[in-house]
C-alpha positions in Angstrom: 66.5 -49.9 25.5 65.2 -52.8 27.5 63.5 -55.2 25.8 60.2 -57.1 27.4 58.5 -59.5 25.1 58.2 -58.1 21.4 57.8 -54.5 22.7 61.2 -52.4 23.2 60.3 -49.9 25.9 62.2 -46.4 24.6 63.6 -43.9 27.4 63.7 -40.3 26.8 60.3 -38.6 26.2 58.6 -41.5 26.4 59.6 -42.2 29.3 57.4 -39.4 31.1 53.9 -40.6 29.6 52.8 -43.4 31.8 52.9 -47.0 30.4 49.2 -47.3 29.7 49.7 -44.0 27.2 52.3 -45.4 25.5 51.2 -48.6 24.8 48.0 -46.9 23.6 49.7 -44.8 21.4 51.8 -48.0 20.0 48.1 -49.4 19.4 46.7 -46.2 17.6 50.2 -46.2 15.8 49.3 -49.9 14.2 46.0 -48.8 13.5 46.6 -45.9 11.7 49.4 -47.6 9.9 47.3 -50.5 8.6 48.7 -52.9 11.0 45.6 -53.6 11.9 42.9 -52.3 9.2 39.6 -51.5 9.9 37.2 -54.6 10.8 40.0 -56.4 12.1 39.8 -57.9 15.5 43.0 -56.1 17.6 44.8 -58.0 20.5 42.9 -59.0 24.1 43.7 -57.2 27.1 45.4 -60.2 28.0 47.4 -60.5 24.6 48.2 -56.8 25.0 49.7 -57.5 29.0 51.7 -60.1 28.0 53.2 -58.1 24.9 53.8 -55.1 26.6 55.0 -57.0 29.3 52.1 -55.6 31.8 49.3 -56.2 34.3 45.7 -56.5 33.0 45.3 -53.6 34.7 47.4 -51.1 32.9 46.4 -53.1 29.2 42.7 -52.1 30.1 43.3 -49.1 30.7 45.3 -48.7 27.3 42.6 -50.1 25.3 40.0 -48.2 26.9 41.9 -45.2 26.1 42.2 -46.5 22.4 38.5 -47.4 22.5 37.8 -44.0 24.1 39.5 -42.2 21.1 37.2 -43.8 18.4 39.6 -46.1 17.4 38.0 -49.5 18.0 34.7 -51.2 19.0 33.5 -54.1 21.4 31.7 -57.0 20.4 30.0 -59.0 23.1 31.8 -62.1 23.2 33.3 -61.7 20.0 35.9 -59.0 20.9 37.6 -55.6 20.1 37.9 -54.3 16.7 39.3 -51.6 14.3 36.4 -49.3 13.2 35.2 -48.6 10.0 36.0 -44.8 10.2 39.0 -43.9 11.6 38.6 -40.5 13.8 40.7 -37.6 12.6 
C-alpha cells in the first residue's frame, strides 16, 4: 500500500475502478457509516484533493458522483452536506 496523505490507496480490485470511484465510494462509505451523519457539512473539493492526494478535477468528479447518488446536497455558499434520507 502507498500511502498519500491520510488516505491508503489499496491495489488489487480496487485498483481497476478509476480514482474518482473510489474516492467516492470511500465518501459514501463514511456516510453510511455515520462518519459523517446526516446534516453534516462533508469535506470541499479542495479538502477532498488534498486528502486523497488529487487534482480538483478528479475530487469533483467524486463528489458529484456522491451528490449524484442522493447522498449529499449543495448549499450556495454554505457548502455540501449529508442528506436527511439516506438513499437505499
Amino acid at each position: 500500500m502507498r500511502s498519500t496523505g491520510r488516505w491508503r490507496w489499496k491495489y488489487g480490485s480496487w485498483s481497476q475502478r478509476p480514482l474518482w470511484r473510489q474516492i467516492a465510494a470511500e465518501i459514501i462509505r463514511r456516510i453510511e457509516g455515520g462518519t459523517y451523519p446526516p446534516g453534516s457539512r462533508v469535506p470541499s473539493t479542495l479538502e477532498v484533493a488534498e486528502e486523497f492526494g488529487v487534482v480538483n478535477a478528479t475530487a469533483a468528479k467524486a463528489m458529484r458522483h456522491v451528490r449524484e447518488e442522493g447522498y449529499t446536497r449543495g448549499e450556495v455558499g454554505l457548502g455540501t452536506f449529508v442528506v436527511d434520507e439516506l438513499p437505499h
